[in-house]
C-alpha positions as CSV (number, residue, x, y, z in Angstrom):
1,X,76.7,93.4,85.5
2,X,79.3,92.2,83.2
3,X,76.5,91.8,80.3
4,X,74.7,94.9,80.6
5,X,78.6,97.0,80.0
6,X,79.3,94.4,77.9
7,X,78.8,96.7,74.7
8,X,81.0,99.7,73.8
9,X,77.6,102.2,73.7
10,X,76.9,100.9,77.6
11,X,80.7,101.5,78.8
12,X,80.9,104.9,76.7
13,X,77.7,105.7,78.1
14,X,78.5,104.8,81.8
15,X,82.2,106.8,81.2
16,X,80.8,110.0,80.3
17,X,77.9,110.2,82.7
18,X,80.3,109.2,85.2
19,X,82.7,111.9,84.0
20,X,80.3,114.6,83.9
21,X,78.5,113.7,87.4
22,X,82.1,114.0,89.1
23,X,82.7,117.3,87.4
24,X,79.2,118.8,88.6
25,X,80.0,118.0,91.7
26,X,83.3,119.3,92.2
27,X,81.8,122.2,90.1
28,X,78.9,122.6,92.5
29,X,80.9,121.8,95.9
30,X,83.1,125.0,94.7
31,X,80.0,127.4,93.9
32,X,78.6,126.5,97.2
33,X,81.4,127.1,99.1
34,X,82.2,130.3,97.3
35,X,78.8,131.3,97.6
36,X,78.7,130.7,101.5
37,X,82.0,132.6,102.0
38,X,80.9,135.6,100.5
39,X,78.0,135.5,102.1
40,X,79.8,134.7,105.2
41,X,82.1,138.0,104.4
42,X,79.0,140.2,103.9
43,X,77.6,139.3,107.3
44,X,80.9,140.0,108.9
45,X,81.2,143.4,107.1
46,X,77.7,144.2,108.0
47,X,77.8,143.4,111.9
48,X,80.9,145.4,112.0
49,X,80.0,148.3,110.5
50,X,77.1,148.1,113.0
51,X,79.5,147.8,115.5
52,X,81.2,150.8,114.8
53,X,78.3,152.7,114.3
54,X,77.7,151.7,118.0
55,X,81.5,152.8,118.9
56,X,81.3,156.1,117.4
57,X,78.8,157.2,119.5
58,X,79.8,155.9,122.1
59,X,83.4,157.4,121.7
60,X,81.1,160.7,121.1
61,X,79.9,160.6,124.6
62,X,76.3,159.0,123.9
63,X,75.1,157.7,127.5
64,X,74.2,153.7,127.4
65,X,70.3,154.6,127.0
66,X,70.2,156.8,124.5
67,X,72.7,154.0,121.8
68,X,70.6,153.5,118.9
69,X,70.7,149.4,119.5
70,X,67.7,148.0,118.2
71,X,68.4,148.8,114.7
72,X,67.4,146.3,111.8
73,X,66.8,144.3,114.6
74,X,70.4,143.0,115.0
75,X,72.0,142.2,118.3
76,X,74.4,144.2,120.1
77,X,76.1,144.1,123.5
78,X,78.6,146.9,124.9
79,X,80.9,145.4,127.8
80,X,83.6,147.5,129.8
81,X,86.9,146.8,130.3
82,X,86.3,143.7,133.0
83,X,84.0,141.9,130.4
84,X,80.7,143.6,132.1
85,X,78.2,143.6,130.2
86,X,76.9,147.6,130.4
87,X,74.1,147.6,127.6
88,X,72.9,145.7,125.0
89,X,69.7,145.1,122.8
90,X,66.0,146.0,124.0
91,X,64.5,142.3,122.7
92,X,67.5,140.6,123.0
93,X,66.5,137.3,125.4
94,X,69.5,134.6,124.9
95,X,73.0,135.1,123.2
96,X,75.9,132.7,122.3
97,X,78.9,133.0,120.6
98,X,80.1,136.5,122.1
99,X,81.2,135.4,125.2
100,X,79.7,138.1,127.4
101,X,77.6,136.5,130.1
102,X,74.1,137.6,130.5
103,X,71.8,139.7,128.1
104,X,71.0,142.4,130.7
105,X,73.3,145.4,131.7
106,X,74.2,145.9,135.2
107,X,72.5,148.3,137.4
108,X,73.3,151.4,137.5
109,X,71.9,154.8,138.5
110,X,73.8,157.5,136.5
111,X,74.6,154.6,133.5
112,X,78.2,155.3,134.2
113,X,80.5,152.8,135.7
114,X,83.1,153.5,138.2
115,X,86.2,153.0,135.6
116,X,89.7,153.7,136.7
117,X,91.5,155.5,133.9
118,X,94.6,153.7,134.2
119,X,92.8,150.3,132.7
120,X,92.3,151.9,129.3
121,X,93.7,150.0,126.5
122,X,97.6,151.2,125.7
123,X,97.6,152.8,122.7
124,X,94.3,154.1,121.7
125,X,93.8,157.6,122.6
126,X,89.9,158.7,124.4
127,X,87.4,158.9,121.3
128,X,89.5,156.4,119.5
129,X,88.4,153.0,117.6
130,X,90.1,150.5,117.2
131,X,91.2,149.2,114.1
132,X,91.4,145.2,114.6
133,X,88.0,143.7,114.4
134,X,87.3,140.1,115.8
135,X,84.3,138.3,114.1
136,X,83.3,135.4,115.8
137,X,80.2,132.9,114.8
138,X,76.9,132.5,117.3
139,X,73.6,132.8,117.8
140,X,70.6,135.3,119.3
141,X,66.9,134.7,120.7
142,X,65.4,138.5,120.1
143,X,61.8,138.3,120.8
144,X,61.4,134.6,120.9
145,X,62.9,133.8,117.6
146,X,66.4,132.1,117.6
147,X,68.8,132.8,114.3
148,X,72.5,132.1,113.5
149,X,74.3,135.7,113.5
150,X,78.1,136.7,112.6
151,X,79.4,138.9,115.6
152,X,82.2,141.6,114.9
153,X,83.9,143.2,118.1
154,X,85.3,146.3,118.1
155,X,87.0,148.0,121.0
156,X,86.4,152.2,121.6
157,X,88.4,154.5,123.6
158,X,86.1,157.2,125.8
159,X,87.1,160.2,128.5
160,X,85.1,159.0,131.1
161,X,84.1,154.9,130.8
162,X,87.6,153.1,130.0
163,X,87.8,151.0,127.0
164,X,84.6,149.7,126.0
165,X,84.1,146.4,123.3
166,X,81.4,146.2,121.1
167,X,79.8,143.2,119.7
168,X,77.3,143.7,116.8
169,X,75.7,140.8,115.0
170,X,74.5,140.4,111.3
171,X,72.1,137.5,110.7
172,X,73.2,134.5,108.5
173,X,69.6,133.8,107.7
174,X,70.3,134.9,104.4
175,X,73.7,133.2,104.0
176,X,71.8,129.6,104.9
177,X,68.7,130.6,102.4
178,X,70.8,131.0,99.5
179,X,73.1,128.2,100.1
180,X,70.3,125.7,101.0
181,X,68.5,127.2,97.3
182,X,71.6,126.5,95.6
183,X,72.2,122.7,96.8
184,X,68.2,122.4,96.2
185,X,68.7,123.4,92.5
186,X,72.0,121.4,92.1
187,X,70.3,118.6,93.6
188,X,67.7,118.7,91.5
189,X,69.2,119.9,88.1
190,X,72.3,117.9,88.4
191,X,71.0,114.1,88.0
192,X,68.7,115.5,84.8
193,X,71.7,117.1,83.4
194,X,73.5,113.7,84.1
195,X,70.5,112.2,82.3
196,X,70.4,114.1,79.2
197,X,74.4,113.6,79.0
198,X,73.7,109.9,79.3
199,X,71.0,110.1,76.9
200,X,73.1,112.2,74.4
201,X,75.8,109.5,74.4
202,X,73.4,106.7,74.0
203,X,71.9,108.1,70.9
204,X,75.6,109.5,69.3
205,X,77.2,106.6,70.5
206,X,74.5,104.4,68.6
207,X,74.7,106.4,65.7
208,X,78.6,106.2,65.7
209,X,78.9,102.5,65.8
210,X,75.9,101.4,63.4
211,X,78.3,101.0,60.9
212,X,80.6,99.3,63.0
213,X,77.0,96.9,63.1
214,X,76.3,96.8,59.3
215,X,80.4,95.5,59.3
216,X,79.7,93.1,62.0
217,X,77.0,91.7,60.0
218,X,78.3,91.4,56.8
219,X,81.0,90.0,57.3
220,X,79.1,87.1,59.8
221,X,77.5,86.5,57.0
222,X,80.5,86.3,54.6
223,X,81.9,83.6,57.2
224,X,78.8,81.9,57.0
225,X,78.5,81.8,53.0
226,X,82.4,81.8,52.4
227,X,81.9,84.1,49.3
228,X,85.0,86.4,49.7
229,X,84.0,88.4,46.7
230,X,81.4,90.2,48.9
231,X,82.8,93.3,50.7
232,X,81.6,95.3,53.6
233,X,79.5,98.4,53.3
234,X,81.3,101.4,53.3
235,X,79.8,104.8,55.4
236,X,80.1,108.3,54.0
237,X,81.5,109.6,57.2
238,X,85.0,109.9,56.4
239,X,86.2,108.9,59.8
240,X,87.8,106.3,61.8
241,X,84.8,103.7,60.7
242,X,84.9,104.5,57.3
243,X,88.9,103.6,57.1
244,X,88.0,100.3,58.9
245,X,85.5,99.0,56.3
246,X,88.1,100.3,53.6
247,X,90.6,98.3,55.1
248,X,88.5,95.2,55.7
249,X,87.6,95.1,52.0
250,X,90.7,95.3,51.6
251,X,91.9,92.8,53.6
252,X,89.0,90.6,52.5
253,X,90.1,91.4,48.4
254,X,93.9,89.9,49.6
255,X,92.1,87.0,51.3
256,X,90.5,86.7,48.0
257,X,93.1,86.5,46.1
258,X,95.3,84.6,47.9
259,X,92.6,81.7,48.6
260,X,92.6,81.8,44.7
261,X,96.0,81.8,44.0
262,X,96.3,78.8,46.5
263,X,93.4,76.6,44.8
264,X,94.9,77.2,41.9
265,X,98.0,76.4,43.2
266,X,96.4,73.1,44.4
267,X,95.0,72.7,40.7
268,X,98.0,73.2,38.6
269,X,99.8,71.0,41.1
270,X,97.3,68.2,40.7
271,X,97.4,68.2,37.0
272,X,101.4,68.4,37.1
273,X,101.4,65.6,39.4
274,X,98.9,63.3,37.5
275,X,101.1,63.1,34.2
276,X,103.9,61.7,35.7
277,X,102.5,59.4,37.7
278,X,100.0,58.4,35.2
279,X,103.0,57.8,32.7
280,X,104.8,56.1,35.5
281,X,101.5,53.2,36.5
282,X,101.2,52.8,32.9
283,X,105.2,51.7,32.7
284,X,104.6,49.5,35.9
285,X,101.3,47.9,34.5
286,X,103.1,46.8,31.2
287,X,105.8,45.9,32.8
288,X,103.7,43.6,35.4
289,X,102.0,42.1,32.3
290,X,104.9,41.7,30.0
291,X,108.3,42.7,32.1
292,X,110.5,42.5,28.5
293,X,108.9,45.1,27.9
294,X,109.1,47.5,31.0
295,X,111.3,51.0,30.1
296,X,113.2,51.0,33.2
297,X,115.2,54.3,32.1
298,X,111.4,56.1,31.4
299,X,110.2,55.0,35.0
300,X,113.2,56.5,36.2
301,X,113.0,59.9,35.2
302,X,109.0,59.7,35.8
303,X,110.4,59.1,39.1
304,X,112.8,61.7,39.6
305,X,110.7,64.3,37.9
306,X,108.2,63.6,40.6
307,X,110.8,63.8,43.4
308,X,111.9,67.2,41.8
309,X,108.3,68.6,41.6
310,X,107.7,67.2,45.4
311,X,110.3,69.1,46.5
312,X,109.5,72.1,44.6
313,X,106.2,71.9,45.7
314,X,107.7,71.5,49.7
315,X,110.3,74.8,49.0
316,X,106.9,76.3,47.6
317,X,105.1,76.0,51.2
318,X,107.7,76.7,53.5
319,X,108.1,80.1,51.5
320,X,104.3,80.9,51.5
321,X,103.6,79.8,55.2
322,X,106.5,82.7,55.6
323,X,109.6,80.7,56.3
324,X,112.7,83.0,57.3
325,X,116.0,82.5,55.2
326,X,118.4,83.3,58.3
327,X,121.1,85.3,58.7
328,X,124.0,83.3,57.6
329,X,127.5,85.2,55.3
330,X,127.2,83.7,51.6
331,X,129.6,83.9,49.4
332,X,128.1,84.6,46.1
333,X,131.5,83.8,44.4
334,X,132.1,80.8,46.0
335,X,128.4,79.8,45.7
336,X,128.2,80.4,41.7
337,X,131.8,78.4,40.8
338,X,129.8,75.6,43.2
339,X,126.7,75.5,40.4
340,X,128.6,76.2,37.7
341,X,131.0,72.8,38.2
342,X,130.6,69.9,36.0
343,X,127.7,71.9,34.1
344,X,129.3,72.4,30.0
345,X,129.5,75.4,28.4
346,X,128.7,77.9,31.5
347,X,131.3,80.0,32.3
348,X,131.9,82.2,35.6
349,X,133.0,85.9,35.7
350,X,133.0,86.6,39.7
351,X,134.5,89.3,41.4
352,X,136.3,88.7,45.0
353,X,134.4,89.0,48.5
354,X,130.3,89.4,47.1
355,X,128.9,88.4,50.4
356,X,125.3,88.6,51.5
357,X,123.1,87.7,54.5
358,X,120.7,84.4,54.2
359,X,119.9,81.0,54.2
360,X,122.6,79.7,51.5
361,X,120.9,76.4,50.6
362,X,117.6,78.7,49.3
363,X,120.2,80.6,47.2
364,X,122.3,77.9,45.9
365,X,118.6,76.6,44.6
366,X,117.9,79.7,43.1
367,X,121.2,80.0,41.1
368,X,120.4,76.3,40.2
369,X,117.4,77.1,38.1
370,X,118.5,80.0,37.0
371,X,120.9,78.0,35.2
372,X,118.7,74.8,34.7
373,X,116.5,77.4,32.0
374,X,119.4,79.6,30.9
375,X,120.8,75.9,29.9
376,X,117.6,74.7,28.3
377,X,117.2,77.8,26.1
378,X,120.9,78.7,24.9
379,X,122.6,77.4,21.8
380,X,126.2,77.1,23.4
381,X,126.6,79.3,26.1
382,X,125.7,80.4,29.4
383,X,127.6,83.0,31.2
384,X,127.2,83.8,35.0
385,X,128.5,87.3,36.6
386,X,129.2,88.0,40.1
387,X,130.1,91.5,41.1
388,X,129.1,93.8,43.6
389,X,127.5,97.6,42.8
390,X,127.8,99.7,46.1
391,X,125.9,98.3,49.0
392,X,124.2,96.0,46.4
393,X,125.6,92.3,45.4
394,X,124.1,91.6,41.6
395,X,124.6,88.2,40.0
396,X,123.7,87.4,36.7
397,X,122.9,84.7,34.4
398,X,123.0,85.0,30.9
399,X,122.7,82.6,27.8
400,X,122.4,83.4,23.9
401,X,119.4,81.7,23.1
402,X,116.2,83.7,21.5
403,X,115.8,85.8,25.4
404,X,112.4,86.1,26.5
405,X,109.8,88.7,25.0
406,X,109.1,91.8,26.4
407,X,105.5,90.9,27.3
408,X,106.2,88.0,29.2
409,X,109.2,89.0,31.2
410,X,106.9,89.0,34.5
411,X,104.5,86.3,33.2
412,X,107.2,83.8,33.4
413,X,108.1,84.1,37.2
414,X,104.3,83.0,37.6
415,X,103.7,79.6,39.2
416,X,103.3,76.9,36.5
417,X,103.5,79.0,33.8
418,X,106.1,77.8,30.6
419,X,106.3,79.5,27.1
420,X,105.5,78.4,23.5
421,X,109.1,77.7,23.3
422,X,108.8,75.6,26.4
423,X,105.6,73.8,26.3
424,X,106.9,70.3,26.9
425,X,107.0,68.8,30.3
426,X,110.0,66.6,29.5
427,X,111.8,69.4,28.4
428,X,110.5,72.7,29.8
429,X,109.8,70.9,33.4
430,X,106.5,72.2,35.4
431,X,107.0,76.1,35.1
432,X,108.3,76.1,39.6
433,X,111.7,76.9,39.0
434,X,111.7,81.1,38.0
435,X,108.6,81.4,40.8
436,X,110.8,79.6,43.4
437,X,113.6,81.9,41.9
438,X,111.7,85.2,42.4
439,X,110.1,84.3,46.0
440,X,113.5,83.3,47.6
441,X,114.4,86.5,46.0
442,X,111.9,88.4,47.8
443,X,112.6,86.8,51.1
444,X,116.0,87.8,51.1
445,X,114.7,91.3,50.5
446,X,116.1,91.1,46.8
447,X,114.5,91.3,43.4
448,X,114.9,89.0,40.3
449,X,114.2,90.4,37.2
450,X,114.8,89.4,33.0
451,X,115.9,91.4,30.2
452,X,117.8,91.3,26.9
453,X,121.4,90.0,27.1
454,X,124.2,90.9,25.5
455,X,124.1,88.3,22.8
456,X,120.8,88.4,22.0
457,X,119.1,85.9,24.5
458,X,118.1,86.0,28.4
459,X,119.6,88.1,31.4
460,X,118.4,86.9,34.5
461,X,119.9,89.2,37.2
462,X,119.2,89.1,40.9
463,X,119.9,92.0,43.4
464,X,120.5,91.6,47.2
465,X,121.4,93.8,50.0
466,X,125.2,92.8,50.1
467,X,127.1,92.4,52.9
């Protein structure tokens, strides 16, 4: 059961039919018993107004044989005042439901019973009807045939025979033909409407989610080849589909890029790492083979260039596999006098109480390459300015050294990327520390951006939400 609703077609299909099958039949449970109770209400009126046909002659003085009661052939029983029956129908065999016994009057040689006067019914005057009728439900045998009838009683005032009841019936033949016609037809039409409504949602339901197929499909076999340059087709519908393939080639083109950007992350990290520790086995194998010779000062820095780069490389992860900088109060002021100690020729211009939220230990290494490159490029100074601009903590680093050109100001925050100024791995490094700069930037909900300094060479300002 499970498998055949497993798809979205079968359970769409199944909801609607189910829907629309629940509303028929409250729809034709309410027709039917509409129907029946006008029906029911027509039968009543009828078998009244016979009844009061019957009443007004007898309130005219009509003797029992000469009532017109065989009319239309419906039932009709006068009783007097004790619950006598006194006349009634000419075919009339059996009766239930008026509670008069017998179908037969009593004798009686001049048709007139023996009333006493004082057992009329207070309040109705002689040739008076009355104006209450009771309808009751029964049934009639008039010559041999049995039927369901509606009874209506209505009491009559006369001069000479008491208070006399009259009980008229109206068949319901009619009421049970056209209600048992009805339930035939909703029997019979509902489950093929039901059908075509399941049918019509099969076939639109198909229709809607072929797409949602060709997607499926596609991008199976995009896992399968792992070629994220092929996208998914998109429909000309416009709708809810067509936003879901525009957002999974979307979301495939980011995959894309960012499975790019990370091999060639790998690959300028490879070729980084293979100078230095190239340079470094070559030291160690001369060294082995002839140790007067062995440049203990070179294998150091090989070494700590590849501690630095590790490390980089190590900040670099944590930040992409979406590390969070916390929530800890920095002092920016505090922070930049920290960096700026023991370093020659930087000075610090900082203004009082610049605090901002995050993780200060990913700041402080920001502020350290800012001034690691503002010091590699400057001629003999290197300014740094903390101040604070509204709800907004800026701190900037400048140096006067030839500033960076206009076309590369966004190039150079790009992973291993150095200038022609910079080219050299001893002295421009591996091209980590301005990316590292501008991510921890980012995740602090900040921006890091260069432009022209004052004195000609590099402003490097970054912005945070201050405290």
């Amino acid at each position: 059961m499970s498998r055949l609703f497993g798809s979205v077609r079968a359970r769409a299909t199944l909801g609607a039919t189910l829907v629309v099958a629940v509303a028929l039949v409250a729809a034709g449970t309410a027709v039917l018993l509409s129907l029946r109770s006008n029906l029911l209400g027509e039968a009543g009126t009828a078998a009244e107004r016979s009844a009061r046909e019957v009443a007004a002659q007898l309130a005219a003085g009509t003797r029992y044989d000469d009532l017109s009661l065989d009319v239309d052939d419906r039932p009709v029983q006068v009783t007097d005042e004790d619950g006598v029956l006194v006349a009634a129908s000419e075919d009339l065999e059996r009766i239930s439901g008026t509670g008069v016994t017998g179908v037969r009057p009593r004798p009686d040689a001049d048709g007139h019973p023996a009333d006493d006067e004082d057992d009329r019914d207070e309040g109705l005057e002689p040739g008076e009807i009355g104006g209450r009728t009771t309808v009751t439900d029964g049934s009639a045998t008039i010559d041999g045939e049995t039927e369901d009838y509606r009874f209506a009683a209505v009491t009559v005032e006369t001069d000479d025979r008491g208070t006399l009841t009259v009980y008229a019936g109206s068949p319901l033949s009619a009421e049970h033909g056209a209600v048992r016609t009805a339930l035939t037809v909703m029997l019979i039409g509902f489950p093929c409407l039901a059908a075509v409504v399941a049918g019509v949602t099969w076939l639109v339901t198909r229709r809607a989610l072929r797409p949602v197929e060709g997607i499926r499909r596609e991008m199976a076999a995009i896992t399968a080849s792992e070629d994220l340059a092929r996208r998914v087709p998109v429909p000309d519908t416009h709708d809810e589909v067509a936003r879901l393939a525009l957002t999974t080639n979307e979301t495939l083109a980011a995959l894309q890029t960012s499975v790019e950007r990370q091999r060639r992350f790998v690959a300028d990290a490879s070729h980084e790492l293979r100078s230095p520790i190239a340079s470094l086995r070559t030291q160690l194998e001369v060294g082995a083979a002839h140790p007067e010779l062995l440049d203990v000062d070179g294998a150091v820095e090989d070494t700590v260039r590849l501690q630095r780069l590790a490390a980089d490389l190590l900040l670099l992860a944590r930040l992409d596999a979406g590390e969070r900088p916390g929530d800890a109060r920095v002092d920016l002021t505090a922070l930049a006098r920290e960096a700026a100690a023991g370093r020659t020729g930087v000075r610090v211009r900082a203004a009082a109480d610049v605090t901002v939220a995050g993780s200060r230990g990913q700041l402080g290494r920001v502020l350290a390459n800012l001034l690691d490159n503002a010091e590699r490029h400057a001629r003999s100074a290197v300014e740094v300015t903390v101040a604070r601009e509204g709800n907004t903590a800026v701190l900037a680093v400048a140096d006067d050294g030839e500033g960076v050109p206009a076309a590369d100001r966004d190039r150079i925050f790009a992973r291993f990327v150095r200038l022609d100024a910079a080219r050299s791995r001893d002295d421009g490094g591996a091209g980590l520390g301005l990316a590292i700069a501008r991510d921890v930037a980012v995740r602090h909900e900040g921006t890091l951006t260069v432009r022209e300094a004052p004195a000609g060479g590099a402003l490097f300002e970054l912005r945070l939400p201050a405290v």
